[in-house]
Structures are given as C-alpha cells and as structure tokens.
N, C-alpha and C positions, 0 to 999 in steps of 0.2 A: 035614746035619741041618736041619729044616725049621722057623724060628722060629714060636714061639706067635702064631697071632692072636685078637684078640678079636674078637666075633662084633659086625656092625654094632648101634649103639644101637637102641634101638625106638622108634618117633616118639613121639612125646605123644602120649595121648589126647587132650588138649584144647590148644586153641592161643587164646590169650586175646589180639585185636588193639585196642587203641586207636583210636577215630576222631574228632576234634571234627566244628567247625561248619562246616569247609571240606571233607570230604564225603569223597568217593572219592578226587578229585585232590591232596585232604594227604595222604594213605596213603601210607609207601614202598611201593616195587616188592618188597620181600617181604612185607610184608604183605598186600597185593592178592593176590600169588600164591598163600598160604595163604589166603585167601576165595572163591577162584577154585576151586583145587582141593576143598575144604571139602564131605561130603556132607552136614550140617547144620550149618545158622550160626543161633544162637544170642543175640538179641538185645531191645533194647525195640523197639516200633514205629517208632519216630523215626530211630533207625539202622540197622534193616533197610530201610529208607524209601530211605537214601543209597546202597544197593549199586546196581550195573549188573545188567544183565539176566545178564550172563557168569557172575556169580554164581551159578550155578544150583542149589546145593544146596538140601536141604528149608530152608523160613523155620518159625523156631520163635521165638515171641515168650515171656518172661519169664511163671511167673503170679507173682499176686501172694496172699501172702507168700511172698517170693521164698528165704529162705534153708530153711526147711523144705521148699523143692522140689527142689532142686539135687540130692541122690543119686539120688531116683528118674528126673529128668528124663535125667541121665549116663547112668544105669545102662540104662536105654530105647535108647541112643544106643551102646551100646556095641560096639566092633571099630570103628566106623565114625569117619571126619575130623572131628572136629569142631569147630568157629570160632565161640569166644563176641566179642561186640564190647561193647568197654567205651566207655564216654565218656573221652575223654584218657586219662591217665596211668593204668592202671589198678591198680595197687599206690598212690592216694592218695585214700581215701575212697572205693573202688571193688569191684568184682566180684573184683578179682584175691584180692583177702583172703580172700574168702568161699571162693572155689576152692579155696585153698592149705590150707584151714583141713579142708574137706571130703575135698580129696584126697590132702593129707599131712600133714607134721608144720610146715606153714608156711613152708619153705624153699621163696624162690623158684628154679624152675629145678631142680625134681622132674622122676624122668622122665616123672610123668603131666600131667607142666603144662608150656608154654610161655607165654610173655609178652611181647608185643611193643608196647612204649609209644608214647603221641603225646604232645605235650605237653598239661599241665594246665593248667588255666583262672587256676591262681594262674601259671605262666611268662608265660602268654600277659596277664596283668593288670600284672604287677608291669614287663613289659616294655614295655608302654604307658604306663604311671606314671613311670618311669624308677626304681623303688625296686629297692632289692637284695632277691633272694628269701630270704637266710638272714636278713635285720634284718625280715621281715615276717611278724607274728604272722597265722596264720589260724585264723579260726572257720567251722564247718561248724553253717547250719541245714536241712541238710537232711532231714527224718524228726526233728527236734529241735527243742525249744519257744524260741519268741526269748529268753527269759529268759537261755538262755545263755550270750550277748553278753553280760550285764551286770558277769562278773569281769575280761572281756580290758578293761575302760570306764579309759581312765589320761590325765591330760590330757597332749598331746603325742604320743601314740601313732598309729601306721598299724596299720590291721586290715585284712584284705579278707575278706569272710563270703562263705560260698559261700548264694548264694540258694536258697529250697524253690520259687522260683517267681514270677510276675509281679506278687504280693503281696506281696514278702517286703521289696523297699525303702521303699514307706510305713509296715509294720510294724515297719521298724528306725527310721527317722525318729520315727514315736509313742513310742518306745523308749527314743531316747537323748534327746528331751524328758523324759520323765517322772523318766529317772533323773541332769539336769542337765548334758547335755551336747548341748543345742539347737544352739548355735553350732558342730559337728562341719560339716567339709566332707562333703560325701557327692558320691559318682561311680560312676554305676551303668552297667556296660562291657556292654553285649549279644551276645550272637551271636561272641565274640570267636574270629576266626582266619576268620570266612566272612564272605560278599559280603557281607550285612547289619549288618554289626557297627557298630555304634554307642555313644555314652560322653552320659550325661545327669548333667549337675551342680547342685548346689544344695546349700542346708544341711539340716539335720535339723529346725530348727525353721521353717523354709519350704520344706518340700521341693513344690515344684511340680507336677510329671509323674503323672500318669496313671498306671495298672499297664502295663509294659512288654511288653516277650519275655521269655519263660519260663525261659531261656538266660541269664543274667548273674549278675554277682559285683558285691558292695557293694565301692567302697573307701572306707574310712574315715578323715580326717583328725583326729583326736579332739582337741575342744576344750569345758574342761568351764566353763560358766557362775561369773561372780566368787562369785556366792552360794551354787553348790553345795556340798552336803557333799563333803568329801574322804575320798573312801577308798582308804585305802594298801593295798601290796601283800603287806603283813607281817600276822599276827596284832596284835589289839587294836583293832578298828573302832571306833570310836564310840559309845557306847549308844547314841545318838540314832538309830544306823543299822538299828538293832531298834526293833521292835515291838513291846510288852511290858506286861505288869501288873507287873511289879515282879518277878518269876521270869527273873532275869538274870545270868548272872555277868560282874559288872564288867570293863571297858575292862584294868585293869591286873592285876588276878585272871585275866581271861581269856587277858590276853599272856603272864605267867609260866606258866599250864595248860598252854598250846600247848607253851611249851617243853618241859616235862617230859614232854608225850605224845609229842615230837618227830617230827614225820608224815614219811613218805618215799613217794616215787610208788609207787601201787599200791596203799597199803596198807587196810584197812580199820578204822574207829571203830566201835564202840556207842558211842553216849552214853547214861546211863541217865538218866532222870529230867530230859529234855530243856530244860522253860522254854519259854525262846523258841527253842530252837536255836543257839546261838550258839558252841558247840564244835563242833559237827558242823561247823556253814555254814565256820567259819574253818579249821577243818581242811583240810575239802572246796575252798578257795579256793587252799591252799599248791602245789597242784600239781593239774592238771584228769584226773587217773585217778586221785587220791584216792577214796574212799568211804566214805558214815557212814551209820550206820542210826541213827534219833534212837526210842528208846521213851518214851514219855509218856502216863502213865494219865490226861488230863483232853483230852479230845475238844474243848474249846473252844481250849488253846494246843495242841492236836494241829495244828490248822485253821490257828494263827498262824506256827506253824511252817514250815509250807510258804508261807506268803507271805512271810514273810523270806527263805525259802531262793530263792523265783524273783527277788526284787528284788536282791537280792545275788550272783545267777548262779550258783547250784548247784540250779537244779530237779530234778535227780537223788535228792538227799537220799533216801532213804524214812524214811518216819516211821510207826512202828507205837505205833498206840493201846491199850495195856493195864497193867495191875500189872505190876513187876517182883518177884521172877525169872519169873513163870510165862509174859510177854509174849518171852522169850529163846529157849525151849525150840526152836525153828525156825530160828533166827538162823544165820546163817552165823558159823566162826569168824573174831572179830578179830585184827587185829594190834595191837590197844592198846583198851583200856575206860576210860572215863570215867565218875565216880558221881556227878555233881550234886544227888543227891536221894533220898530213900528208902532213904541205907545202912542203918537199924535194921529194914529189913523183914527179916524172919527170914532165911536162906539166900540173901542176896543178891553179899553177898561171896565167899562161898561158891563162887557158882553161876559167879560170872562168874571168880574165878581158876580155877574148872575149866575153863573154856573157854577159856581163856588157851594157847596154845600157849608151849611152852618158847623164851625170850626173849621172849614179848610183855611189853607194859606197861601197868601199871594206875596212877589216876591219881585220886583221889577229893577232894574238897575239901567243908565242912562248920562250920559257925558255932554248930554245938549242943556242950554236954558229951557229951550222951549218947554222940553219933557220933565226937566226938575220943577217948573213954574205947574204944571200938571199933578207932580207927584204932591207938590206941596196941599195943593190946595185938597188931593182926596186924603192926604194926612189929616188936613184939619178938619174932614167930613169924620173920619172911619179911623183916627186914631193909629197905632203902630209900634209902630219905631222908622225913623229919618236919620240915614245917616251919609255920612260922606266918606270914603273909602280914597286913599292917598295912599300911590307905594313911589319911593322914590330907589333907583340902583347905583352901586358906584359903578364909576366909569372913570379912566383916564383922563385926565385934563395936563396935557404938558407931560412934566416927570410926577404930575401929584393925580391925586384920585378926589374927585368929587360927587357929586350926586347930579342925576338925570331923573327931573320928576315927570314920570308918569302923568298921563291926562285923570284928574280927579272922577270918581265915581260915585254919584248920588245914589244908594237905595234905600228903597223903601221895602219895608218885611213887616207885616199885618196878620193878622188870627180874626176870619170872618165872626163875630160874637154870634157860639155856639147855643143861642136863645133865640138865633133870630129865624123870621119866618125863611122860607123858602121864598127866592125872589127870580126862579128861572123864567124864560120865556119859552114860549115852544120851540122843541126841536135843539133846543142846546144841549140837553141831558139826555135824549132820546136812545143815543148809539150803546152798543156793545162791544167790546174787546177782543170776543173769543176770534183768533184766528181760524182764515178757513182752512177747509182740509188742503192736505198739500202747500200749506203755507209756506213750507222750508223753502222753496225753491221761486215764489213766487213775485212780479214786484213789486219796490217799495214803496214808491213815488205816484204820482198821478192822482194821488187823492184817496187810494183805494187802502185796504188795511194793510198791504206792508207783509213783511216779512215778519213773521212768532216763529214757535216752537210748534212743530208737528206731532200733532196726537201720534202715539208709538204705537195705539191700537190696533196701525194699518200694518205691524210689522209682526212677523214672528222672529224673537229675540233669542237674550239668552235666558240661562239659568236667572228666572228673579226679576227678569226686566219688562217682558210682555206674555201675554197666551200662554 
C-alpha cells in the first residue's frame, strides 16, 4: 500500500525582503536569491536604487497613498514572483503589516505571504548605544505629528524616535525645550548599518547640527529641567498642566474618575461635555492604543482642547464640536462614557447607556441638585456605585492655616450588566474610528473625525519603520 502524500506547498504570492543601509551585500543569500529570481520587485525608489542589475525583474515603485493601492497593485501582479522590499525588519512599523492585513487574517507566515527580515534601525541603534532592546521605549514619528513624543517625556528615561526625516531632530530638540526637558542628551545615528553611518551629539536645548541624512533615529537621554512641571505617568496631572477657563475637572476628582472608568489597551472613551479635555487626554496617556473621542458644544474649548491634548502627547484625541446627544449619533461604539456636563440635556443618559455595549462603563460626575436628583434615581434603576467626592485644602487664615472646602462632587460609576441585550437605537454604534489618510495634519473640530495617527504607509522610512 502506497502512503498518502501531500501535494508540494504552493510558493507565496508575495515574498516581503528586508533591506537596510548596507545595500545588497547585508542581504542573506536567500534573500538575494528571491530578488534575483522575482518577476516583480516591488519597492520605494531608494531601495530599488540598491538591487544589482541581476535583479532583473519588472521595477515597480510604491504609489502613494500607499495602502489603498496594494490589492489593486497584487492583483495586476498576479500568478507572477513577486518581491516587495521593506526597510529592515519589516513586521516593525513596516509594509509587512499592511501585506498581512490585505492578504490575510494577519498571521505571519500565510501561504500568500512570506517574510524575510533584516534587522531594524532600533537593533542596529540600541547596539551602538550599548542599551538593551527590551528596557528601550520607542516612539515612531514617522507619518505622525511630534507632539507625540511628549507622553513617552519621564525624567531619566531612554527613547529612540524613529525620525520622519532630516528635520525631525531640530524639531524634537524645539520639542523637549518647550515641554522642559532642554538638558535631554540627544544622539542622532544616520545611515545606520552602511558605509556612511554616522552619530551627531548634543543637547536638546543646544542642539547644534544642521538637518542631516534622512536615514536616522533620535536617541534620547531624557533629562527634565529643575523647574519643570512634573508629569507623572498615572492619572491626576496637575491642573497647571491644563489650559483652561475654569471648565476642569480637578487633579483629585480627575484621579478617582480614571479609576472608576478604569482604561485598558484598546479601549475606546466618549467624554461628553469635554472642558478642557482632561479625561479623554489622561485616559488616552494610560496606555498609547487607548482612544477618546471628546464632544464639546463650545467651539472656543473645542480649540483648547486640542492644544492640550498635543502638549500632553495624545494628538490623536478627536474632538467633535456639537450638542449632546445629537453630536453621538456617528460616534463609534465606546468601551466606557464619561458625562462631565450637560447630564439634564433631555435623552442624554439615555442615549449614551444605549450605546453602551453589554459590560461597558459609564461614569458621570456633577456638582448641581438637579443632576445628582438624576443620578440618583438611574442608581436606583441600574445599580452601581453613588458616591460623593469632597477635597477640602489648607489655606491661610490670619497667622493659622485652615481648610477651604471645595464644591462636593456626586458620582455615579456603573458596569452595563454584561447579560444584557443590546439596547442600541439606530445610528448610535454605526461610525468608525479609522482616521482618514492624511489625518496628521487635518482638523479636529467641526464634527468631523479629527486629528489620529497617519498611516506611515504613505512614507518611505527608515531601517525597520516602513517599505
């Protein structure tokens, strides 16, 4: 009897190579080999630039916006070898995502995807530093506003930012001046892993050098000025660290809030009735794939809004300008609601426990009768927790020091019972999140989605970060 065989695998369609700054001759011999044989190779100009002539398949360069092109550019391509080149490691801020994401279910090492890594700009940095790669925070600006350096900002800290460019080290240096941390070491590594590679040092508040190579990674020593504010890595910042008319909820209100909305990676906030923003931003700080969407019917702290949220490192934030409930109706569902303001608007509570998925949390706080006489009575519907929040401070009085009590704070912090049906109405859960292309730079206000993080797809990076 003749044993079962299985019929030979079918190659990838696509074969995704790694290449840095050292060119052809870092390539291993298998990778070269799939470039070699490759009937289209698939790249930016800069690393198409690096193949040998032997290379001889069709050159096809990137367009750009790069990830809305990618099924039609495969699908063109198809039966045929195909060899994308990535910068470094390409599963790390890279093309390889975008591939997996297109051609399957994200699992690397589908039959239609191969992967073949080099190393990334952060091995080839952290190995030059002598720092260990797991104890080294890294931030990516590339395709993303510098603002969002400013949550990873801890005195003591090592960062290495992957640069958008040959601007991007005076613009981190302007950066961590402004937000008290001048005297940062800065080391800007170029070209890292090829014949030109070079390392430029200075501080942040004298950074010296010229715009460099387009090619390097910031490292950062972080060292924050005796007089700057300190901001810690937990909930309850400062009010100082807000911008604000008086539309705030306080340092120690703000830190018990957080608690009881208790954030976890991923999740998504509404804030309603936003202020300054200062639940969304500290939400949004607890973990950097947090997301909050801040509504606020006054277009003037709409504005202010968003400039706390870049100074504080969540540019992400979107902030929609309108009335609630009717500014919701689009919203994507949250994983937890926060009511700062406007609970006695008719249908608001309403609106937002409907959108509440089974387990989410709601979490409202309130200094009026009218709105505690409110909370009271969906306490006694829906259960919770009620509580009353009192900070009193000393203060002078004469030559003695006594106490200034604060306006007491009713909230209420509930867990939707995770058995119950779905009770949405149309159009409340409807919306989506994904920022549009070109979001970096676009506004936040007016109802529209706001300012996120831009797909790096549209860029050619560094070693490790895109293409």
């Amino acid at each position: 009897m003749t044993p079962a065989t299985s019929p030979p695998p079918t190659p990838p369609a696509v074969t995704v190579v790694g290449i840095g700054a050292d060119g052809w001759a870092g390539i291993p011999a298998a990778s070269q080999e799939v470039l070699r044989n490759a009937d289209v190779l698939i790249g930016g100009p800069r690393q198409l630039d690096l193949l040998p002539a032997e290379c001889a398949g069709r050159r096809v360069s990137w367009p750009s916006p790069l990830r809305p092109a990618v099924p039609g550019l495969l699908a063109a391509h198809a039966g045929r070898k195909v060899a994308v080149l990535a910068s470094g490691d390409p599963m790390f801020y890279g093309i390889g995502r975008t591939l997996t994401e297109v051609l399957g279910d994200g699992a690397v090492g589908t039959d239609a995807l191969r992967i073949l890594p080099h190393p990334s700009s952060v091995s080839y940095a952290c190995a030059r530093l002598g720092w260990p790669v797991e104890e080294t925070e890294v931030v990516t600006l590339v395709g993303r506003p510098a603002a969002q350096l400013c949550a990873a900002l801890h005195d003591g800290r090592r960062l290495l930012v992957l640069s958008a460019g040959p601007g991007t080290p005076a613009e981190v240096a302007r950066l961590l001046g402004e937000q008290g941390f001048g005297p940062t070491g800065m080391r800007v590594l170029e070209q890292l892993g090829g014949e030109r590679e070079r390392v430029l040092s200075g501080t942040a508040e004298d950074w010296p050098h010229p715009p460099g190579d387009a090619l390097n990674v910031i490292a950062l020593d972080c060292r924050r000025a005796p007089d700057a504010l300190r901001l810690g890595a937990v909930p309850g910042l400062p009010d100082d660290a807000y911008e604000h008319d008086g539309q705030l909820t306080k340092r120690h209100v703000r830190a018990a809030t957080l608690g009881a909305l208790a954030p976890e990676p991923g999740e998504l906030l509404w804030d309603i009735g936003g202020g300054s923003g200062s639940i969304a931003i500290e939400w949004m700080r607890t973990h950097r794939s947090c997301r909050a969407v801040c509504v606020e019917r006054d277009p003037v702290r709409a504005e202010r809004i968003g400039r706390n949220a870049d100074r504080l490192g969540v540019p992400s934030l979107r902030v929609v300008t309108g009335p609630a409930p009717e500014a919701l109706a689009e919203l994507p569902s949250p994983d937890a609601v926060f009511i700062g303001g406007g609970l006695t608007s008719p249908g608001l509570l309403a609106a937002c426990w409907a959108a509440l998925p089974p387990g989410g949390r709601l979490v409202a706080n309130t200094v009026t009768l009218e709105s505690e006489a409110l909370l009271a009575d969906w306490y006694r519907r829906h259960g919770g927790e009620l509580v009353r929040l009192a900070v009193a401070h000393a203060v002078p009085v004469g030559g003695f020091t006594g106490w200034r009590q604060a306006m007491p704070v009713t909230q209420w912090a509930v867990r939707k019972d995770p058995e119950a049906p779905s009770a949405t109405p149309g159009g409340l859960r409807g919306g989506t999140f994904d920022a549009p292309a070109g979001a970096g730079g676009g506004p936040r206000t007016g109802g529209s989605p706001g300012r996120g993080p831009r797909s790096t797809d549209d860029y050619e990076a560094l070693p490790g970060d895109e293409t």
